[in-house]
C-alpha positions as a printed NumPy array, in Angstrom:
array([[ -68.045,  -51.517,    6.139],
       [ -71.857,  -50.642,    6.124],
       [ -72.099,  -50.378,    9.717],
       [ -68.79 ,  -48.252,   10.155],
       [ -70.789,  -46.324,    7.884],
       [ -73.837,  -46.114,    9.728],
       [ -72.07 ,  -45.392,   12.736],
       [ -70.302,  -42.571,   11.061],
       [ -73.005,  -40.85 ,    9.453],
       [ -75.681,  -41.208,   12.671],
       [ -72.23 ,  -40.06 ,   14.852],
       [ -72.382,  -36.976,   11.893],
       [ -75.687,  -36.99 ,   12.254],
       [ -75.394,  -36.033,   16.276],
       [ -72.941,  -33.57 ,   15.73 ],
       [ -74.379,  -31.86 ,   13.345],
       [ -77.609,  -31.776,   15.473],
       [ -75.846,  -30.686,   18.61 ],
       [ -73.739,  -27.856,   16.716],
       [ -77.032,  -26.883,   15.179],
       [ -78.723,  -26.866,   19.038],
       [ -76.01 ,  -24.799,   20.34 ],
       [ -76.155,  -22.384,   17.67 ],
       [ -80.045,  -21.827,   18.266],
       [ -79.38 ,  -21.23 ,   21.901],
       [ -76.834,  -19.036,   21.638],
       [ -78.839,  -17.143,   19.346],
       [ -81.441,  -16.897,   21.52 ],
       [ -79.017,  -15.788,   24.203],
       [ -78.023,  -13.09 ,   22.162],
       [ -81.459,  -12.256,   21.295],
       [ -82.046,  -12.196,   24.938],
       [ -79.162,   -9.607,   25.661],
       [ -80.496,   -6.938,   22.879],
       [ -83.416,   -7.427,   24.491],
       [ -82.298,   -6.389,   28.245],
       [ -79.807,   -4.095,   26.87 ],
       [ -82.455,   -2.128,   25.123],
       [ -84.723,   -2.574,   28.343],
       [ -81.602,   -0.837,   30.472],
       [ -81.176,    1.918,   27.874],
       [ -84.837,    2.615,   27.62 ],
       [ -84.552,    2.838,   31.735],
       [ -81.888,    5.152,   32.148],
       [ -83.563,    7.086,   29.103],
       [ -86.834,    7.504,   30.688],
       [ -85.395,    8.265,   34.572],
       [ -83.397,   11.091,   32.488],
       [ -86.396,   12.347,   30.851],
       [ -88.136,   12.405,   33.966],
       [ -85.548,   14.251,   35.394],
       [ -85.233,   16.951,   32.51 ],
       [ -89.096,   17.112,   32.36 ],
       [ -88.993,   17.911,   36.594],
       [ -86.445,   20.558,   36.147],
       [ -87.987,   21.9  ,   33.179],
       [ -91.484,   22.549,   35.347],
       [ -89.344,   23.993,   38.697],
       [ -87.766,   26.648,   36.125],
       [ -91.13 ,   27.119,   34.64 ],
       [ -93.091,   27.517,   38.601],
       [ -89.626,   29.51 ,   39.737],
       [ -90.21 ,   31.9  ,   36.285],
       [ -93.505,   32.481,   37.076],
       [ -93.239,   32.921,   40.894],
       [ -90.484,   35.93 ,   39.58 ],
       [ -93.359,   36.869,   37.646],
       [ -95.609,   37.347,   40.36 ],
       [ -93.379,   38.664,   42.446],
       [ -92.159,   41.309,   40.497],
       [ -95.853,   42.359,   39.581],
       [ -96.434,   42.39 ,   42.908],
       [ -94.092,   44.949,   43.838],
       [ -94.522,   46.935,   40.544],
       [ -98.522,   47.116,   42.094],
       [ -96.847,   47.871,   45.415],
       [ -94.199,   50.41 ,   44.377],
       [ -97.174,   52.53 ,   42.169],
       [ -99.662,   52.301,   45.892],
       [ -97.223,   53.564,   47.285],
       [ -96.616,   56.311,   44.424],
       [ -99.93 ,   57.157,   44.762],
       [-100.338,   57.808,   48.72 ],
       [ -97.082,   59.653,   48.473],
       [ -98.552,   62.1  ,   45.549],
       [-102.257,   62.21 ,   47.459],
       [-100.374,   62.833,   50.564],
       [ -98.184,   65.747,   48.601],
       [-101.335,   67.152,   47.534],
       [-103.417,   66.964,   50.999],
       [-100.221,   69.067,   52.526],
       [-100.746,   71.946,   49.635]])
C-alpha cells in the first residue's frame, strides 16, 4: 500500500513538475512574442517616421526654393522696372 503510494505521489510529483515546466516555457514564449511584436511595431514606426520626417524637409527645401524663386523675379521684375523708367527718361 505504501509503495503504491510512493509511486503515486513521486508519479504526482512528475506531473506536477512537468505541467509546471511547460507553463514556464510557454510563458517565456509568450514573453518572447511581445517582445518581437513590439520590436516589429517599433520598426515599421520608425521607417514611417523617417519617411514623414523626409517629406516634411522636401516640402520645407521645395517652400523655400519658391521662396527664392519668387524673390528672385520680384528683384528681376523691379531691374527691369527701373531700366524701362531710366530708359523713358533718357528718351525725354
Amino acid at each position: 500500500m505504501r509503495l503504491c503510494q510512493k509511486v503515486y505521489q513521486l508519479a504526482s510529483n512528475l506531473e506536477k513538475n512537468k505541467l509546471l515546466e511547460e507553463k514556464r516555457q510557454f510563458m517565456e514564449n509568450q514573453s518572447l512574442k511581445k517582445t518581437q511584436k513590439k520590436l516589429m511595431v517599433d520598426g515599421i514606426e520608425n521607417f514611417y517616421k523617417d519617411k514623414i520626417n523626409m517629406l516634411r524637409e522636401r516640402i520645407e527645401t521645395e517652400k523655400f526654393e519658391r521662396k527664392i524663386a519668387q524673390m528672385a523675379q520680384v528683384e528681376a521684375l523691379s531691374r527691369m522696372k527701373r531700366e524701362l523708367d531710366l530708359s523713358k527718361k533718357k528718351e525725354i
